[in-house]
N, C-alpha and C positions, 0 to 999 in steps of 0.2 A: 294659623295657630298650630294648625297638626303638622305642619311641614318642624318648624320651630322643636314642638314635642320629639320628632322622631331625629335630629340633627341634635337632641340632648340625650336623649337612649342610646346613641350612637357614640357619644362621644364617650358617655357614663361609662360603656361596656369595654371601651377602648383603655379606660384607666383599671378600671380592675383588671381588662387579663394583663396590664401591666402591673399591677401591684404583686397582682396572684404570680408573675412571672420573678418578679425578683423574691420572693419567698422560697419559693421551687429553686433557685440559684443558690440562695443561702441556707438553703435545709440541705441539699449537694454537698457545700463545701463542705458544713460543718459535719455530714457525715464523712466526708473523706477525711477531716481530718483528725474525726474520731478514730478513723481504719488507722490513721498515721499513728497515734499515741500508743493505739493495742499490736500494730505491729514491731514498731522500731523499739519498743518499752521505752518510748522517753516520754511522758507526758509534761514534763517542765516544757516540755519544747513546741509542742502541737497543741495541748490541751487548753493556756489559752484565746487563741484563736478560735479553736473548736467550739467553746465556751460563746464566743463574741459572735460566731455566724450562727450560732443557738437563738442569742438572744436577737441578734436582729431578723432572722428567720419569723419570731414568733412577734414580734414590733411590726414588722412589716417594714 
């Protein structure tokens, strides 16, 4: 039974630092390509993308 328990703790931890890792990905992008919109002044162009790795940053 505790062998079972600890081979589910293990796995559990396995998806979160995967989840917590594509967040970390997508909160990156989307400030990069927040940098892209305030640098090149074209926000039609970056902004929504920027927008899109916002929202799924915070979705997960």
């Amino acid at each position: 039974m505790f062998e079972f328990k600890s081979k589910l703790e293990d796995w559990a931890s396995k998806v979160i630092e995967i989840l917590f890792c594509h967040r970390a990905l997508y909160a990156g992008l989307s400030a990069c390509h927040g940098t892209g919109c305030w640098i090149s002044g074209k926000p039609e162009l970056y902004g929504p993308i920027a927008l899109l790795y916002a929202i799924l940053a915070l979705r997960g």
